[in-house]
matplotlib code that plots the C-alpha trace (Angstrom):
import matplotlib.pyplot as plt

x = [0.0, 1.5, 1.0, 3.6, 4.9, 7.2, 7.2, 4.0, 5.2, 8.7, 10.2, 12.4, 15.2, 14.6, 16.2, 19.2, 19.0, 19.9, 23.4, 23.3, 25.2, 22.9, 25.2, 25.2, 25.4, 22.3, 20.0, 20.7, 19.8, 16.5, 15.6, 16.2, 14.7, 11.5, 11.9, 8.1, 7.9, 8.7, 5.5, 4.0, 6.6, 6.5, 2.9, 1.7, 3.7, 2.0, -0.9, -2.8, -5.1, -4.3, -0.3, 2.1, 2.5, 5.7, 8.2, 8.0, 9.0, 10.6, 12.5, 13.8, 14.9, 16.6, 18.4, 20.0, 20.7, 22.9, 24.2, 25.7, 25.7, 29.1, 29.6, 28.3, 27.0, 23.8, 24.7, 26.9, 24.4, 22.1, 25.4, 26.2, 22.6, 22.0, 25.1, 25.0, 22.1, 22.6, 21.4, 18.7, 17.3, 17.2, 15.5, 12.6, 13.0, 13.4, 17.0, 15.9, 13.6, 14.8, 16.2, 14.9, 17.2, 19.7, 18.1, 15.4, 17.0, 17.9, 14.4, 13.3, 15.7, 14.7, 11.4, 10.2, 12.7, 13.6, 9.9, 9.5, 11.2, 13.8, 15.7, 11.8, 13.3, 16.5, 14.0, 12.1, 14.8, 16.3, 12.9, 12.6, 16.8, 14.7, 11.5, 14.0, 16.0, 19.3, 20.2, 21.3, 22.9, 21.0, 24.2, 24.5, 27.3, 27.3, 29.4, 29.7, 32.1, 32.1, 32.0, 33.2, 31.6, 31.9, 31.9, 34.8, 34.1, 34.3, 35.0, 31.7, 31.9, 32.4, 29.3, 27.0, 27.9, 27.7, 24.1, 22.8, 24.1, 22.3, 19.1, 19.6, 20.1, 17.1, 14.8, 16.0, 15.5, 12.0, 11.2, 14.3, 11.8, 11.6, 15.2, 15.3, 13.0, 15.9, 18.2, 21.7, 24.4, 26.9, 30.3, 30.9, 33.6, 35.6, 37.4, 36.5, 33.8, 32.0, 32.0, 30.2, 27.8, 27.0, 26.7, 24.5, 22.3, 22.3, 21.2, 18.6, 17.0, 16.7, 15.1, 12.8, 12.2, 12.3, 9.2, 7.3, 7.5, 6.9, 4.9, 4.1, 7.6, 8.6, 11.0, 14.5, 13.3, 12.1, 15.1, 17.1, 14.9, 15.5, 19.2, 18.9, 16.9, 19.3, 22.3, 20.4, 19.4, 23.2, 23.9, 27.3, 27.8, 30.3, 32.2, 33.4, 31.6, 28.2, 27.4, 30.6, 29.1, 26.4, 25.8, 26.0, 24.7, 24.1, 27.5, 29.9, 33.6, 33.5, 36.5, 38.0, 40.5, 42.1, 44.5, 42.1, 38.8, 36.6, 34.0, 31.0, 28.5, 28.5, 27.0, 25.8, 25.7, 23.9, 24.7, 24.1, 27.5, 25.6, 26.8, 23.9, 23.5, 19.8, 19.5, 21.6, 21.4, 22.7, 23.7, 25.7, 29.7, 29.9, 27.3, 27.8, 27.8, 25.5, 22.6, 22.4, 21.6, 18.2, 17.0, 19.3, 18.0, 14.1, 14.6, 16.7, 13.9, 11.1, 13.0, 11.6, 14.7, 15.0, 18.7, 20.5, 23.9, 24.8, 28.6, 30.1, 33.3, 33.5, 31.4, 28.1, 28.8, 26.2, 24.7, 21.3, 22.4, 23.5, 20.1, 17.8, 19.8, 19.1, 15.3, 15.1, 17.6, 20.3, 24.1, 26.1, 29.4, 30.7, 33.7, 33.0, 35.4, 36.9, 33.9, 31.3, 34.0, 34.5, 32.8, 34.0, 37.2, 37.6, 41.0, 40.9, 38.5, 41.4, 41.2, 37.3, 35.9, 32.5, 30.6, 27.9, 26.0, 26.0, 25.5, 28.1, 31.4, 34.7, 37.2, 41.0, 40.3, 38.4, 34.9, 31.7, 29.2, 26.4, 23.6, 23.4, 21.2, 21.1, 21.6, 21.9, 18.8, 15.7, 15.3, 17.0, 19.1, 22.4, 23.7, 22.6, 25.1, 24.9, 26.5, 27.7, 27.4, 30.1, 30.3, 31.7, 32.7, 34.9, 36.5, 37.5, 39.7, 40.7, 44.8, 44.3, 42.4, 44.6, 43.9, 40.4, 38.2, 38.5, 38.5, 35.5, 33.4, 30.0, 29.9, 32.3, 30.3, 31.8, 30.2, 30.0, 27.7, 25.0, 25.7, 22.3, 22.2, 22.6, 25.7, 27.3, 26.2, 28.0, 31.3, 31.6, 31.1, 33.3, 36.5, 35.5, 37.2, 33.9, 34.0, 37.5, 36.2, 33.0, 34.7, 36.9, 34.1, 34.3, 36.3, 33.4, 31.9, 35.0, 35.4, 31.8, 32.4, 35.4, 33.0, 30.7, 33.3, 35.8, 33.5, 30.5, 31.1, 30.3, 33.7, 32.3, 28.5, 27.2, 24.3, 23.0, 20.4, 22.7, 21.3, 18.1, 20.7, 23.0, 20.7, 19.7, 23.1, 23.8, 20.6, 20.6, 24.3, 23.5, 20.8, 23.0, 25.8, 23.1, 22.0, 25.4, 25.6, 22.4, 23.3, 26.7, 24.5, 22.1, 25.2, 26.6, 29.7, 30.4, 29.5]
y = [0.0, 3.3, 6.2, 9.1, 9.0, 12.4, 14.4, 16.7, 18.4, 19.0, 17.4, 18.8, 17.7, 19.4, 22.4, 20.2, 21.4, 24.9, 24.1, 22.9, 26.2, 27.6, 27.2, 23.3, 21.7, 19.4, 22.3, 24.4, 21.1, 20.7, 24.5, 23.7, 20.3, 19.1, 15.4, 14.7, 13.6, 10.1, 9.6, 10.1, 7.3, 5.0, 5.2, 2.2, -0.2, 0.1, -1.5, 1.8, 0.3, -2.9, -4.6, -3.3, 0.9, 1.2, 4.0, 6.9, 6.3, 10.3, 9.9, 6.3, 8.1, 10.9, 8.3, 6.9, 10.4, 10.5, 7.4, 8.3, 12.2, 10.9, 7.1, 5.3, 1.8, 0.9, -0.2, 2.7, 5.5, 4.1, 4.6, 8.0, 9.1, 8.1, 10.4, 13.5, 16.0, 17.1, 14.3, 13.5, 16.6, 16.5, 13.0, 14.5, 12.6, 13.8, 13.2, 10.7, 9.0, 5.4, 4.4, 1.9, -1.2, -1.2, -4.4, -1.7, 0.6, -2.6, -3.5, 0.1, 0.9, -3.0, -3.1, 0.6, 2.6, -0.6, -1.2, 2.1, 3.9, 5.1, 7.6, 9.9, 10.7, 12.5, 14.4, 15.5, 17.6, 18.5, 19.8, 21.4, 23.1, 24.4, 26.2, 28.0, 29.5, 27.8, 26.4, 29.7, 27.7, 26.3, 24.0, 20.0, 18.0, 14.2, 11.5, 7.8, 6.8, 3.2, 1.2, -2.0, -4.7, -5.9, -9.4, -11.1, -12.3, -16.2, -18.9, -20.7, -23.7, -22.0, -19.4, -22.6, -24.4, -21.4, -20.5, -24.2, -24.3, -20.9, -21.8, -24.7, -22.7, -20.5, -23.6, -25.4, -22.2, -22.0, -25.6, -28.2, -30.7, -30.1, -30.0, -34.1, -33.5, -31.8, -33.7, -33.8, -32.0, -34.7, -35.0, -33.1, -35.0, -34.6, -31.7, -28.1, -27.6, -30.3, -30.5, -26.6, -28.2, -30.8, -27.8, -26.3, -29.0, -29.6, -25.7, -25.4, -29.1, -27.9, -25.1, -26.3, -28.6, -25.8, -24.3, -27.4, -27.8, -24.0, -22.5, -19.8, -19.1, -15.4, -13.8, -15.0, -18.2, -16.6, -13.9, -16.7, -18.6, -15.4, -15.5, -19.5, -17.8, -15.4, -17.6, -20.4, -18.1, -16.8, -17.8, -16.3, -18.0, -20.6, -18.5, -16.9, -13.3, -13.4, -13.5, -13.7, -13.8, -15.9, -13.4, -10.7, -11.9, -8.5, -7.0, -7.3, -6.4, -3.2, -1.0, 2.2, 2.4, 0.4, -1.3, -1.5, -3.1, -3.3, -5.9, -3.9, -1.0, 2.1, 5.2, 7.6, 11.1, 14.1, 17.5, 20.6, 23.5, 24.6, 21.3, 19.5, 16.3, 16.3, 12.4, 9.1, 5.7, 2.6, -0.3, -3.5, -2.5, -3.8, -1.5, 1.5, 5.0, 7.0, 4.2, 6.1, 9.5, 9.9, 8.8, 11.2, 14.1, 12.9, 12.6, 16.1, 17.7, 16.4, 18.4, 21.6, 22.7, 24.3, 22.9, 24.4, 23.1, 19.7, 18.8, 15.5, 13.5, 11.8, 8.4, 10.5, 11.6, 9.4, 10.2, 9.6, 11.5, 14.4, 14.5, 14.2, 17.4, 19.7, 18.5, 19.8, 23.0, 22.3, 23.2, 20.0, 21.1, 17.5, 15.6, 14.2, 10.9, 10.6, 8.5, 11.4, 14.5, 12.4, 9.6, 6.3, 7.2, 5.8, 5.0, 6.3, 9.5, 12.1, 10.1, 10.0, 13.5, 15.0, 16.6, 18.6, 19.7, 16.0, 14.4, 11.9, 10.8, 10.5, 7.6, 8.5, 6.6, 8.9, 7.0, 8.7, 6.9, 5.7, 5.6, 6.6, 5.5, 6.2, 3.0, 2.7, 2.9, 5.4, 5.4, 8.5, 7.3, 6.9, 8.6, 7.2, 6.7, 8.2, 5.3, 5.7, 2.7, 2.5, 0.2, -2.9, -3.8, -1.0, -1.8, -5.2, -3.3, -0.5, -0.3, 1.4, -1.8, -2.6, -1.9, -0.6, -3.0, -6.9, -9.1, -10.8, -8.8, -7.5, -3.8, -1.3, 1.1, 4.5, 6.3, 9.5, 10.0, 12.1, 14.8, 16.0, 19.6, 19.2, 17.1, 19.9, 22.4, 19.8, 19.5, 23.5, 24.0, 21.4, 23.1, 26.6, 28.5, 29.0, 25.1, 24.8, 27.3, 25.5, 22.2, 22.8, 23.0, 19.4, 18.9, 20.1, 16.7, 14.8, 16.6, 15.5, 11.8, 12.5, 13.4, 10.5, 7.8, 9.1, 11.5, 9.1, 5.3, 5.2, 3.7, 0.3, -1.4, -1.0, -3.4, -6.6, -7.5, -6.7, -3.9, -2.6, -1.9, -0.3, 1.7, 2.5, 3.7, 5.2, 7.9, 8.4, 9.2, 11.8, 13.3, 13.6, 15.5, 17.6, 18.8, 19.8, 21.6, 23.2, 24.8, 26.3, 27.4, 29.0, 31.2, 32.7, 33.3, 29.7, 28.7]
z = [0.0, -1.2, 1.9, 1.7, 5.4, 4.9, 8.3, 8.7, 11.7, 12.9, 16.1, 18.7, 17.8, 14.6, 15.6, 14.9, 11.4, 12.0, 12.3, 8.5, 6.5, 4.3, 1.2, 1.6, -1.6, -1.0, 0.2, -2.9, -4.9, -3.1, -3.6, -7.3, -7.8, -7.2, -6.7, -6.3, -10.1, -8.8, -7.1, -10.7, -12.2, -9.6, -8.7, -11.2, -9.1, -5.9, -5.0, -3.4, -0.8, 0.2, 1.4, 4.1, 4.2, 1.5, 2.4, 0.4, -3.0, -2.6, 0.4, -0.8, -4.4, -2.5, -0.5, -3.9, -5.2, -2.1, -2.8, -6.2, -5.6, -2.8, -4.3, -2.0, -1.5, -0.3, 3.5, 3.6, 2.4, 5.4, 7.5, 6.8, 6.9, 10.3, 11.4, 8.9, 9.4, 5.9, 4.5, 6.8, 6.5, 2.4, 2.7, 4.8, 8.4, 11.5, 13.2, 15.5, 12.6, 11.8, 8.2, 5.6, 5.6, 2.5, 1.1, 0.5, -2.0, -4.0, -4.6, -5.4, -7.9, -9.7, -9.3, -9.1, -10.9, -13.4, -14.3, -15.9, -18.7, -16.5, -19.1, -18.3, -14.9, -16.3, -19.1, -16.3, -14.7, -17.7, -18.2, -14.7, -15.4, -19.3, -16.9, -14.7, -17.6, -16.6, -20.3, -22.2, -25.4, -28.4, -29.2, -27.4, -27.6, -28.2, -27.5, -26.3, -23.3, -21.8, -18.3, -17.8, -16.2, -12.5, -14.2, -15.9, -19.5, -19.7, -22.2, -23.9, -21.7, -18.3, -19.5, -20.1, -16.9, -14.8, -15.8, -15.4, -12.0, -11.3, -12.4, -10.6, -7.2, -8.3, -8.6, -4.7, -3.5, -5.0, -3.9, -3.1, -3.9, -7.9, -7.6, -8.2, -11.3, -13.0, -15.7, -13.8, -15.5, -17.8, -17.6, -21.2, -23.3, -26.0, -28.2, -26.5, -29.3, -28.8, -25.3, -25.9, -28.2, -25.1, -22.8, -24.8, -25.5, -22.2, -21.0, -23.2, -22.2, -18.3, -19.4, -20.8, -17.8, -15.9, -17.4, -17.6, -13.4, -13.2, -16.0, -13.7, -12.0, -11.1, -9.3, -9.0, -10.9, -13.9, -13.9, -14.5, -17.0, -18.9, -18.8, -19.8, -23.1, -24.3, -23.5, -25.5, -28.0, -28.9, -32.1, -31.8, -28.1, -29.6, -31.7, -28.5, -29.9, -28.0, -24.1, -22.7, -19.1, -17.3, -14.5, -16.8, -20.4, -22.0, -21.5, -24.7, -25.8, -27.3, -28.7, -26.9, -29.5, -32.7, -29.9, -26.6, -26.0, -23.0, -21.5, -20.9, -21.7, -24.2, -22.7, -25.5, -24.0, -25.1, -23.3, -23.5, -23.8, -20.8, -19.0, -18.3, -19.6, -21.9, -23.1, -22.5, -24.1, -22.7, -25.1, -24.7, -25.6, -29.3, -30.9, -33.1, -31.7, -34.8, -33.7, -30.6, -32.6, -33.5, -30.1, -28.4, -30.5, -29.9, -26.1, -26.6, -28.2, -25.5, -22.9, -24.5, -25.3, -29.2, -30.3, -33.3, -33.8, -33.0, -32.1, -32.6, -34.0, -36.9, -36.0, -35.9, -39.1, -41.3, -44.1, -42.4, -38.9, -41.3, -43.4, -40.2, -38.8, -42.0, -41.9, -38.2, -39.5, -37.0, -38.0, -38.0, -36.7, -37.3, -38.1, -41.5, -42.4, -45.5, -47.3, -46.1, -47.8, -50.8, -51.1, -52.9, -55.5, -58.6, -59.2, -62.7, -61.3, -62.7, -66.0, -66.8, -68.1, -67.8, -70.0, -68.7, -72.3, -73.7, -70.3, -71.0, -69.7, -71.5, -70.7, -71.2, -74.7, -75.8, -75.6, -74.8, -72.4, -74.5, -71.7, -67.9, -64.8, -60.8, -59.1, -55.1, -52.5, -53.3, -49.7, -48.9, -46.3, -49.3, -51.8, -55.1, -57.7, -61.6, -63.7, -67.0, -69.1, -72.0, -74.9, -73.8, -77.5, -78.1, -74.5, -76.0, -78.6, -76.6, -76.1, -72.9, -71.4, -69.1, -65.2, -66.7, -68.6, -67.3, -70.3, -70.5, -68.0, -69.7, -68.9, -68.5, -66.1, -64.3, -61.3, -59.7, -56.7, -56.4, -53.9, -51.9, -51.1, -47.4, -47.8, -50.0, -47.5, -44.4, -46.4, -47.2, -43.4, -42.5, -44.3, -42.8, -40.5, -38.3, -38.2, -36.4, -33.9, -33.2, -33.3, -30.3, -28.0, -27.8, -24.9, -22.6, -23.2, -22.6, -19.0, -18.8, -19.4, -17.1, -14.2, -14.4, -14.5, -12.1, -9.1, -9.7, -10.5, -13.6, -15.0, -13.6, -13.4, -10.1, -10.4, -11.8, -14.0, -16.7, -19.5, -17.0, -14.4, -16.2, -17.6, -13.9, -13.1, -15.2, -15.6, -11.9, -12.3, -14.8, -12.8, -9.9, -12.5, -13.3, -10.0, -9.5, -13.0, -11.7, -8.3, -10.6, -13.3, -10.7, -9.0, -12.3, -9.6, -9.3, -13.5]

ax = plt.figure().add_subplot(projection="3d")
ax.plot(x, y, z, "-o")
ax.set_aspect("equal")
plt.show()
């Protein structure tokens, strides 16, 4: 049953709190923040009338902005709250009120807070930082950093046993009676591949079983039914490129550079040159960074805030991220790679001439293209190609063959792409002056990144349950660089 149980009057000891300095970093947050917008996300979660009284969904969130405003674990949040007025006093209680047990920030954050589309709570204060006027630029900043996982990656074999044995545990703890229904794990044998393919067989087979004895299983049984399903599932498992982790199943090798990889998460981070952080996405550590784009923008744009230039290195630099920008009229200030500047290069492009009145193309022989046709994708989201067909015949006979007709082929074809507007418009920008300028604004971002790994946790998962929990920790984080970004952006003294 969901009854807020925040203080109505004060206490005695109350008068405590007068000793807190005025200038305190959390009391300049709660003038600026009104947390009560997770009553509104939480709400469908609670059964309203009937169960045990629940603590207040605010004074439990404000505990875990605590806990990653100072880096702290659960037990230890409880700790120093029972000591330090400060934080007593922004979580609502009296001093001599008693604390929640830690366990109970755990279940909050999974089964409140990871229920919902958790990313809504950071566009609700971005929203809040947009009302008060703090956000004076039109121009956000996007990158992706990473965070590694708490979990080590492991070998096929060692992922397959591990996750039998802890559905197994799930399932005795459930009822140690259905344990003797189970099939018993094999001794595996042979080559290293085929004992996988045993393993595997094997996983998917109690499973199964699994869901025969409990078709209705939930909790910490069907959590790990889901984990059998995705391991199961990974076609890539046995070529040593898919789950990589039993206890963690969605975390993946990604790349930090040509030379270094990482086990883990990708954070794509949209922020404001104001500093505060508008829209994050949280994806397994192998995926591309431009995917991230478009949903950045959307959740960007919900915040109320109007954005007109966009800045980013060279992997957001798509053809499709670069068309959806001039539709919305935003400057790209963009790195563009090599294939964006110039596309694909003939090697004979310097040898092949034009010829805009005929419409035709001249090879260094002296041939004219007899016909012409776009080819590529009408979708939008490419650049077609013009291709110039030439008379394959004449090739045969051509002294200048070589390196340039293949004997036997067909066709003898040369292309030239077709350049949209908004991509001329992205490469004359790029090789401006104004560009450079813009361009070095960058490093705001990176300090950014810097913050949430390093003053917040963020350079390692916090919490299971794989993605969902990452994706916890990593939007609370923001909100809690945020509020900070806040209370400087509130004192123009301190920005």
């Amino acid at each position: 049953m969901l009854e807020l149980n925040k203080q109505q009057t004060l206490s005695f000891h109350s008068e405590l709190y007068k000793l807190i300095p005025q200038d305190h970093l959390l009391i300049r947050i709660h003038q600026l923040i009104d947390f009560s917008f997770i009553l509104d996300f939480v709400q469908g979660h609670y059964n309203l009338f009937y169960g045990r009284r629940a603590k207040d969904p605010e004074m439990l969130f404000r505990l875990i902005f605590i806990q990653k405003l100072y880096n702290l674990s659960d037990e230890r949040v409880i700790e120093e709250t029972k000591v330090n007025l400060a934080y007593k006093w922004f979580v609502g209680l009296n001093p001599e009120d008693p604390l929640p047990d830690p366990s109970l920030l755990s279940l909050f954050r999974v089964h409140k807070i990871g229920a919902g589309e958790v990313e809504n709570l950071l566009t609700e204060v971005v929203k809040q930082c947009v009302a008060k006027g703090l956000i004076k630029s039109s121009a956000v900043l996007i990158d992706a950093t990473h965070t590694h996982s708490k979990y080590e990656a492991s070998k096929p074999l060692q992922v397959l046993k591990q996750a039998a044995n802890r559905l197994q545990r799930a399932v005795k703890k459930h009822n140690s009676k259905l344990l003797k229904q189970l099939p018993k794990m094999p001794e595996f044998e042979g080559e290293i591949r085929e004992q996988e393919k045993q393993a595997l067989a094997y996983l998917a087979h109690l499973g199964e079983t699994v869901e025969e004895l409990l078709p209705d299983a939930e909790g910490q049984v069907q959590s790990r039914l889901e984990e059998t399903k995705k391991i199961v599932s990974d076609e890539r498992l046995l070529a040593w490129k898919g789950v990589q982790s039993a206890i963690d199943p969605d975390a993946r090798f990604g790349w930090k550079s040509a030379t270094t990889s990482f086990f883990g998460y990708k954070e794509s981070i949209a922020m404001t040159e104001d500093g505060i952080i508008t829209a994050i996405k949280v994806e397994p550590g192998n995926v591309s960074d431009p995917k991230a784009f478009p949903e950045l923008m959307k959740h960007t744009s919900e915040t109320g805030l109007v954005v007109e230039e966009v800045l980013a290195d060279k992997a957001y630099g798509s053809f499709t991220n670069l068309k959806l920008l001039e539709r919305d009229g935003i400057t790209p200030t963009i790195q563009l790679n090599e294939m964006m500047l110039y596309g694909h290069q003939d090697e004979h492009r310097d040898k092949f001439v034009y010829h805009k009145d005929s419409e035709t193309v001249e090879c260094p022989a002296g041939q004219h293209s007899i016909r012409k046709a776009k080819m590529g994708p009408k979708d939008g989201n490419e650049c077609q190609r013009l291709t110039f067909f030439f008379d394959v015949e004449k090739c045969k006979d051509c002294p200048l063959q070589e390196g340039c007709y293949k004997p036997g082929a067909k066709s003898k074809t040369y292309s030239v792409p077709i350049i949209p507007e908004f991509k001329q418009k992205a490469v004359e920008y790029h090789n401006s002056e104004a560009f450079k300028q813009r361009y070095r604004m960058r490093y705001k971002i990176e300090q950014k990144n810097h913050e949430l790994k390093n003053h917040h946790g963020l350079a390692n998962s916090q919490y299971s349950r794989g993605l969902i929990g990452m994706r916890i920790q990593a939007v609370l984080t923001a909100i809690v660089v945020n509020a900070k970004r806040m209370v400087k952006l509130a004192s123009p003294k301190m920005a």
